[in-house]
N, C-alpha and C positions, 0 to 999 in steps of 0.2 A: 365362542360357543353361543352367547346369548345375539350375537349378529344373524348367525347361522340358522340358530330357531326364529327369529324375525324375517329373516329371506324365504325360512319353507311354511311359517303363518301366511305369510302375503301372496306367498303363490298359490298355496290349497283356496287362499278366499280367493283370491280372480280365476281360477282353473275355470271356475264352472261356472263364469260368465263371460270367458272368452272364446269367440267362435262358436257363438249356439244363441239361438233365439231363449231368450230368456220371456216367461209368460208368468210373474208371481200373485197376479189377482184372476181367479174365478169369479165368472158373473154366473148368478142366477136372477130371475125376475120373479114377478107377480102381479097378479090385478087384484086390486079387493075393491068389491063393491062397497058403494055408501048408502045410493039410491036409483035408482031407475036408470038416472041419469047421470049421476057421478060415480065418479071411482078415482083406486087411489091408484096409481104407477110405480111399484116398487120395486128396485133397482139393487141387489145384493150381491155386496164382493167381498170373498174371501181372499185376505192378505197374508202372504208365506212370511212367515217367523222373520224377523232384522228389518223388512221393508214398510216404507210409508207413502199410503197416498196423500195427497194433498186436496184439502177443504176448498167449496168454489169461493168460501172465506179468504183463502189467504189475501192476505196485503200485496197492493203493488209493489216491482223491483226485488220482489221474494221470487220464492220457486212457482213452477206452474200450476196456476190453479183449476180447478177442474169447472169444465164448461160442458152445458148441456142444450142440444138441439132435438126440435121434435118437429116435427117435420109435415107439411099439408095441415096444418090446424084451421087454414081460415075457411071458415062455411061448415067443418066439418065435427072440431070443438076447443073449448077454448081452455088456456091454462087458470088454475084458481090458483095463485099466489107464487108462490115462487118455490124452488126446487127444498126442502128439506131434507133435513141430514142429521145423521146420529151423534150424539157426542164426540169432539176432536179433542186432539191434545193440543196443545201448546210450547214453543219454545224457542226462546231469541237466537235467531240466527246471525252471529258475527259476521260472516261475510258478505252477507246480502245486509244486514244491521237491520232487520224488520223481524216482527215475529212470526211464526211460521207455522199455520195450524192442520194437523196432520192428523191420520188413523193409522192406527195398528190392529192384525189382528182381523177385523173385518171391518167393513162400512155396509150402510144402509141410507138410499136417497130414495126421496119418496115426491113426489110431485100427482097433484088433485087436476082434475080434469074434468069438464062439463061438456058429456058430447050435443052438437047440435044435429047431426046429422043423425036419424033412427035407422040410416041402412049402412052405417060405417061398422067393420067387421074388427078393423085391425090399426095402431097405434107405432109409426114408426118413431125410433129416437135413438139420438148416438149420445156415446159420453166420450170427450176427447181429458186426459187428464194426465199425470205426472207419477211415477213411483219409482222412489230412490230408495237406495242403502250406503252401499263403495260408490256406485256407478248410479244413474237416473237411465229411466228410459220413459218417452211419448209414448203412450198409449192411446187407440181410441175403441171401443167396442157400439157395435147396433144390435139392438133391441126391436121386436118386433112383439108388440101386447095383441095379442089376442081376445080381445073383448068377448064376452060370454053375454047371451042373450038377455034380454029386462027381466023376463019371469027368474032368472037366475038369481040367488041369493049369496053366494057362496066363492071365494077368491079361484081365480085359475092361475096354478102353480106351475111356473119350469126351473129346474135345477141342473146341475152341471152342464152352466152353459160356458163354452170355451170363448177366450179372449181374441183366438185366432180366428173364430167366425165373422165371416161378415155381417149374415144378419141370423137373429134371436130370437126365432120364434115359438111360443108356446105351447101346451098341448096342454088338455085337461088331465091330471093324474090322477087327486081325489077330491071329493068334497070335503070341507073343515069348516065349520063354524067360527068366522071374524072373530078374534079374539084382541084384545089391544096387548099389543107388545112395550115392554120397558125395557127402556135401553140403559145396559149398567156399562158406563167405560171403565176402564182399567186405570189402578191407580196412576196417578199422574206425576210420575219419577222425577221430568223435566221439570214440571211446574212445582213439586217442591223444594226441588233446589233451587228454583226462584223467587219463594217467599222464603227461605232459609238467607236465601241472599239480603233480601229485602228487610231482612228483622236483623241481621247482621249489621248491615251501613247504617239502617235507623240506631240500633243501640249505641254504635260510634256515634251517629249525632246526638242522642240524648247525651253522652259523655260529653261531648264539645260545649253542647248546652250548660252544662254542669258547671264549666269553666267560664265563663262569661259574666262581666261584670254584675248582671241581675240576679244570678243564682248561686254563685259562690257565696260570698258575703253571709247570704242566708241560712248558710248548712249552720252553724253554731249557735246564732240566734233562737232557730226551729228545735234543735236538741235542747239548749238550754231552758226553754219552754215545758219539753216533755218533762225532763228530768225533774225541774221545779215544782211544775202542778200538780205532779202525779203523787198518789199518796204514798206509794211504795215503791220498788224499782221494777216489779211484776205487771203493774198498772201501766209504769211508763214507756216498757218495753212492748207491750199489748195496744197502746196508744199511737207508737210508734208505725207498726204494722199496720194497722189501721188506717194510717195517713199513708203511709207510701199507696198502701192497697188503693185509696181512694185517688191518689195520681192519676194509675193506670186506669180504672176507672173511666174518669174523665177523658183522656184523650182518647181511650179505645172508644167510648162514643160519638167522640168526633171523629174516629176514622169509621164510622159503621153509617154515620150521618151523612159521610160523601159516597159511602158505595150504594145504600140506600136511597137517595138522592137521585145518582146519577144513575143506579144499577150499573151489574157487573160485564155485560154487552153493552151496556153505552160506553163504560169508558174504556174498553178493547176499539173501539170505533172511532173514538176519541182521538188516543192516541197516534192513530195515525191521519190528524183532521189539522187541516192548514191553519185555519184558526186558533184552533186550541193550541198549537205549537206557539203561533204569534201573540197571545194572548199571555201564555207565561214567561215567554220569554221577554216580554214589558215586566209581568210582575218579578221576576226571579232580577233584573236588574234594578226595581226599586227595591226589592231586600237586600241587594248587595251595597247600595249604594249605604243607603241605611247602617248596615253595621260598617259600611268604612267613615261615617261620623255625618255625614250629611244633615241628618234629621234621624230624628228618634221615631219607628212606629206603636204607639199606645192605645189603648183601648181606654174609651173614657173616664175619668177618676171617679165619675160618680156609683161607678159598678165596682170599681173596689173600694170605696166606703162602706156599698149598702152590704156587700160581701164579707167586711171585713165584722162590723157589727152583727152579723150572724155568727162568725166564727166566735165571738165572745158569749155564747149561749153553755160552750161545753157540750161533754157529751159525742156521741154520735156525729147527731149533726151539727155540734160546732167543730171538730175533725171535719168533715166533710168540706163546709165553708172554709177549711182553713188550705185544704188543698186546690180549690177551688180559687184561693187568693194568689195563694203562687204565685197557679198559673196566668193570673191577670195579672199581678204587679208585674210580675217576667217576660209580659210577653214580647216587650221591644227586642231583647235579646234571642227568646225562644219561640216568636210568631214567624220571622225570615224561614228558621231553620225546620220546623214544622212545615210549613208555605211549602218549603222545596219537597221534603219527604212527600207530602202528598202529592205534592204534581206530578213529582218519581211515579209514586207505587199505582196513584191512577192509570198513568200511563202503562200501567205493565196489567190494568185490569183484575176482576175478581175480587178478591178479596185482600188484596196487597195492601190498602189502604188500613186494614185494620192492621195486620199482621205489623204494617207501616211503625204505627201509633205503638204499638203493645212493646215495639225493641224500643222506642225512642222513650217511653214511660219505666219503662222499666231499668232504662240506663240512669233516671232521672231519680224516679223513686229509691234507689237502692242506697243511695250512698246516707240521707236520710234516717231509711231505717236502721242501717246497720250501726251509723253512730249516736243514734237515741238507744240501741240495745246496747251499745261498748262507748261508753262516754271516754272510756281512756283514750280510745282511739283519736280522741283530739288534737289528744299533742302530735300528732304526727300533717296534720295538714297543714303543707303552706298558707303564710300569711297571704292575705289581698295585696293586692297591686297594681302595676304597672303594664305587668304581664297578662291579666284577666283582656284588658282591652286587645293586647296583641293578638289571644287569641279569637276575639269579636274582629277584629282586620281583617285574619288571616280566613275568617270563612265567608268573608264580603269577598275578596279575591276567587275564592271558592262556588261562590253562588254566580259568579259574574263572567267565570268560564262556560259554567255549566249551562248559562245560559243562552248563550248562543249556540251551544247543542240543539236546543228547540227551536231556534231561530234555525238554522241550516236544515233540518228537517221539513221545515217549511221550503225552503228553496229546494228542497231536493222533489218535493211532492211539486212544483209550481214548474219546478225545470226552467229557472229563473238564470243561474248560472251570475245571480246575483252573489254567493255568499260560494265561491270554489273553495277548491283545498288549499290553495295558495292563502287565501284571502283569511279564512277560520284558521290556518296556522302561524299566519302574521299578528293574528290576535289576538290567541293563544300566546304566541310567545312575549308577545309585549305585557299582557296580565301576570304572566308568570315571571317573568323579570322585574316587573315594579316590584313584586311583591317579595322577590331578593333582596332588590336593594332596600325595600320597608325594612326586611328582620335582620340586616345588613345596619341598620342606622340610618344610612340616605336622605331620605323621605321621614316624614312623619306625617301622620293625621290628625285633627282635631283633637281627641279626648287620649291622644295618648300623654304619657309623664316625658318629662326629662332622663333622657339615656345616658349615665355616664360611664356605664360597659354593654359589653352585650355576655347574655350569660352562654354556657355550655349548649344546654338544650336550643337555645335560639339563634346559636352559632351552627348548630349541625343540622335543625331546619333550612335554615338559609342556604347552607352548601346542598343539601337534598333539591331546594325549589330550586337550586340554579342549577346544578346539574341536569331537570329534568332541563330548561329551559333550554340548555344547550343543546342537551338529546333530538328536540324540536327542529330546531336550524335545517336538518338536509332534509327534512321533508318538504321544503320548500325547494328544492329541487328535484325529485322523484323518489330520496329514500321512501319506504312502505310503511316505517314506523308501525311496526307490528305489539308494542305496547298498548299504542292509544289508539287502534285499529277501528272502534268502535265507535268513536269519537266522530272524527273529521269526515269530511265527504270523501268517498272513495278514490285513488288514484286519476279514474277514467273521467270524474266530474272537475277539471282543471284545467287552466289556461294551458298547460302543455301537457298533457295524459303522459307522453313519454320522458317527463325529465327536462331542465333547462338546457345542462351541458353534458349530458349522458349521449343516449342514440337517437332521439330529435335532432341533434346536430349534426346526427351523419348522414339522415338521410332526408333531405326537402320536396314538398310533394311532385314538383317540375319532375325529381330524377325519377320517379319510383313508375314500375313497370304498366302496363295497362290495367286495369280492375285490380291494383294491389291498394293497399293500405297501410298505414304507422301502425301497428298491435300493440300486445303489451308487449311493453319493456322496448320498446323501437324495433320489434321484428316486423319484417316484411309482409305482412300475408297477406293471402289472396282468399275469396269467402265465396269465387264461383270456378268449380272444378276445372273446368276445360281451358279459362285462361290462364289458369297457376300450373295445370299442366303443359302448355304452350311454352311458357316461359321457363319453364323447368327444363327440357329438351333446349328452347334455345343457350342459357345456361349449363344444360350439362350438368346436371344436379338431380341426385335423388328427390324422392318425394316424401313429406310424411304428410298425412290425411291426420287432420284433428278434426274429429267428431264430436260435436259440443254442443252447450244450449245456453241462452240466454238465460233461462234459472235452474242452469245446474250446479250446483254449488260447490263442488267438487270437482268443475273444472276448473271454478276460481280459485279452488284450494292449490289448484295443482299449475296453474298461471302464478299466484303472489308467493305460495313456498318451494315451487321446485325449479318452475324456467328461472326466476330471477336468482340460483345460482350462477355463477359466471361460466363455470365450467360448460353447463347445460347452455344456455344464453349463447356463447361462444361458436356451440355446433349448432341451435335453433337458427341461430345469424347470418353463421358462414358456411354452413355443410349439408343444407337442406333448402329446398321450399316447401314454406310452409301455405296449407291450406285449413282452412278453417270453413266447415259445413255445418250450419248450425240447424240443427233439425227440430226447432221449437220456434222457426220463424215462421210468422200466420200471413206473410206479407203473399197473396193470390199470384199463381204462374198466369200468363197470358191463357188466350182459351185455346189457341192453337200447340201448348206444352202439357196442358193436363191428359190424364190419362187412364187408363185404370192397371192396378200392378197386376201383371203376371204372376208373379210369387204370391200375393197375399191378397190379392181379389177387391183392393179396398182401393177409390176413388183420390189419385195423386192431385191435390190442387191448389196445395201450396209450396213455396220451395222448401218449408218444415218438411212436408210428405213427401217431396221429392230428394230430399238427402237422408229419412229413414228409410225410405222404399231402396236406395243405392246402398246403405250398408246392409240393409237386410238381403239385398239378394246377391251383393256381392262379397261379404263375409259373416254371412249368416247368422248374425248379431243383432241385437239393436239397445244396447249400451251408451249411455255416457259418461265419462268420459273414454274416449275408444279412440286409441293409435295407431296410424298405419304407415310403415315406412317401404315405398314402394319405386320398381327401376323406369326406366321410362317405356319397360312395356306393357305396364299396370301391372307387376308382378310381384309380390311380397318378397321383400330380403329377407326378413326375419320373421317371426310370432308376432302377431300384435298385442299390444299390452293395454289393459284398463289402467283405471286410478288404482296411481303407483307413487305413493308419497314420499319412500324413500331415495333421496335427491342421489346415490349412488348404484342403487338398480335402476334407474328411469335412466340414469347418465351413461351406464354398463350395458342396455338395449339401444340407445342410440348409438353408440359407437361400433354395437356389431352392426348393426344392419348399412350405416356408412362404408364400414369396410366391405361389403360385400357388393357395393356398388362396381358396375364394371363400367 
């Protein structure tokens, strides 16, 4: 039953974007004066409920981002700065692994203008850009401003302008007095489950902190303190809070000192900046090296004398000083693990940095407070040990992975093909195997004790790290490793995109047909129509047409989860050719191919426009991802089907439409 109601979910959502031009942004425009000779260009699109346009922000290797041309400016005027735009959202996109900043709802771009010419009437300009939900489709719409005469004061308005026009031109409606507009976005769903995230793996590291040779030790010490000085147990418990409070405190200032610092668009910018990848990735390996016994990192002792002697004031502000020592006596253990949180939550932008601080302060300060309130509570904490160190090991291994994650981001923005998939998961698995055989007895490090067992908990560690380790192994020959997906460089960034001993091996470029290609998973395809159709007639073989885009993400979804069943894989391989049209390619037709569409009146001039222009006028669509299984008289066998994740309906349409091959 509950199959049943998923099979007719899936199809009422594609019904009504299969075989119909789908058009979910209304443009309107405007001109608002500023002065004589400036104005502003504004650009307003209404977005249908579930759909996202995409910011000309977005990050490279993400979806497509919106680009804007204006056309005849020189002599006539000129742009003042650059395109503005109303509040986007935010949110990491696993498959493309870049963040992806998008609108709902509506958008508003606005671009300033200085004319130079006094007898220019009119302002042409397109927007070429991206909106997805199930399916993405290319967009582009023209705009035509209507510039209103100098004595004019007053904006000139046009509304319900269609997306299907070619050009946009405005008409006077009414007059309105310039008013400044505030733009309120909508709460940001995405991006709180991103700092929920982010205050989550910090509170885990404040815990881990917790464990570590420098601040273990101290939890008894610092209660036995309270409980002693204080005059009553009301006093010591008030003291107590007081000192956790001033933990958080502390570090929440340090995380407010790097956003402020840096601001919260710097470090969105950041994060995806070559440097700054390669820059932590130095530091994240000297704090790994660091906790595996190297050298110790310290802050000078004469700041915890002068601190410590403050703390001996009482009071306030000797509490204050006292938390304040902590975290300076602590820091060789808790500076690494702070070090990484921030580099994390920088990179995720905003405000993450604080949010960062507040989980990991609060993992830190609690256990503190709660046993200066409950002294009994003592007898239940393990003694120090042996173990404190294991767990300072175990996040040097930790920090040491991690970081070559910002090191291969680097290579992936550089397109070095210095650091492939192959290569991050050879060492990947070597970190993650030492560090078996470390909790295993094997190995040992510097400041660890004498082993003469291994306990329970550090025995099923060690089977956990080596199982992953193993997990790892067939990635290195094409497995997808949909675990650590987020991790390593993608499939297609590798010395063999198709696998070592998979379908790389069956098929070598020598054999493969004229304009075909190695795809994913070792399938055959061909990326320009007329030769995959050539070869398909000579073979004898249906067609299916993959309609797709370089940042659509939902054909990758539907490339890594559903061809690489075997079942599916099987008929992609052997029961069809396949073609792949990817209609977000900007690469320019010759001048002798461009053209302008019959159906939709808009200027074809790249092969992107010339494989939207083909499925829009040949199944009346303009969808991606978009399936067409067709006989060799360009005939449909079947329905064509959008993004279709379930790997037994997408495997259930391929097999009708084969069969009806004649």
């Amino acid at each position: 039953m509950k199959k049943a109601l998923f099979f007719l979910l899936s199809f009422l959502a594609f019904a009504n974007v299969n075989a119909q031009m789908v058009n979910p942004v209304k443009w309107s425009s405007k001109v608002e004066k500023i002065s004589d000779t400036e104005f502003n260009l504004v650009m307003e699109g209404k977005i249908e409920d579930n759909w996202h346009v995409y910011s000309q922000f977005t990050p490279e290797n993400g979806p497509l981002a919106a680009e804007f041309k204006f056309k005849d400016a020189k002599g006539n005027y000129e742009l003042v700065g650059k395109v503005k735009e109303s509040p986007y959202k935010k949110q990491y996109n696993d498959v493309f692994e870049v963040d992806e900043y998008y609108f709902e709802k509506k958008v508003t771009f606005t671009q300033k203008v200085r004319i130079l010419n006094p007898n220019l009437t009119t302002i042409k300009a397109t927007i070429d850009y991206q909106v997805c939900k199930e399916v993405c489709i290319n967009q582009d719409n023209a705009f035509t401003f209507s510039l209103p005469k100098i004595a004019a004061v007053n904006p000139v308005v046009v509304t319900n302008v269609d997306t299907t026009q070619t050009d946009t031109t405005q008409t006077a409606q009414e007059e309105v007095k310039p008013a400044a507009v505030k733009e309120v976005s909508e709460p940001k769903k995405e991006e709180d489950r991103g700092l929920l995230t982010i205050f989550f793996l910090a509170f885990l590291g404040g815990f881990a902190a917790l464990l570590t040779p420098c601040v273990f030790p101290m939890i008894p010490m610092t209660v036995s303190f309270f409980t002693k000085q204080s005059k009553n147990p009301g006093q010591g418990k008030r003291n107590a809070i007081l000192y956790g409070i001033s933990i958080i405190a502390i570090y929440l200032i340090l995380g407010s000192l790097v956003t402020g610092i840096f601001g919260a668009e710097a470090l969105n910018s950041l994060s995806t900046n070559v440097w700054f990848n390669v820059f932590f990735f130095i530091l994240l390996v000297i704090f790994a090296v660091s906790f595996l016994g190297a050298f110790e990192i310290m802050l000078p002792n004469s700041w915890a004398n002068k601190v410590d002697r403050q703390a001996d004031r009482g009071g306030i502000i000797g509490i204050l000083f006292m938390a304040l020592a902590l975290a300076i006596v602590s820091f060789s253990c808790t500076g690494p693990i702070v070090g990484t949180l921030l580099v994390e939550s920088a990179s995720k932008g905003g405000i993450a940095p604080i949010v960062g601080m507040l989980g990991f302060s609060s993992a830190l300060a609690l256990p503190f407070m709660l046993f200066a309130m409950f002294p009994s509570w003592m007898h239940s904490l393990p003694k120090s040990g042996g173990w404190l160190n294991t767990v300072k090991v175990s996040l040097g291994f930790l920090e040491l992975a991690l970081a070559f994650k910002f090191l291969s981001n680097a290579d992936l923005v550089l397109q070095l093909h210095l650091l492939e998939r192959e290569i991050f998961l050879a060492i990947w698995i070597a970190i993650f195997g030492t560090w078996a055989l470390y909790l295993l007895g094997k190995i040992s490090t510097p400041h660890d004790s004498p082993l003469t067992h291994i306990s329970v908990g550090r025995l099923s560690l060690a089977l956990l790290v080596l199982a992953f380790t193993v997990y790892m192994i067939p990635g290195l020959f094409g497995a997808p490793l949909k675990l650590i997906s987020a991790f390593p460089p993608p499939q297609t960034y590798s010395e063999s995109p198709t696998g070592f001993f998979g379908s790389s091996a069956e098929v070598s470029k020598g054999d493969l047909p004229d304009g075909a290609k190695v795809g994913e998973h070792g399938i055959i395809t061909f990326t320009d129509y007329e030769k995959g159709f050539a070869y398909a007639k000579e073979v004898n073989k249906p067609i299916m047409l993959d309609f797709t885009g370089f940042a659509c993400v939902n054909c990758r979804k539907m490339e890594i989860n559903v061809w690489s069943d075997e079942r599916v894989l099987s008929v992609l391989k052997n029961e069809v050719v396949l073609i792949s049209l990817y209609v977000d390619d900007k690469r320019d037709l010759p001048k002798d191919q461009q053209y302008i569409s019959k159906e939709t009146g808009k200027e074809v001039v790249t092969i992107g426009n010339k494989w939207t222009d083909f499925i829009i006028t040949r199944y009346k669509t303009n969808t991606q991802p978009y399936y067409v299984l067709t006989d060799l008289n360009k005939q449909k066998l079947n329905e064509p089907i959008s993004y279709t994740p379930n790997i037994d309906e997408y495997l259930a349409w391929l097999k009708d439409g084969v069969s009806k091959f004649k």
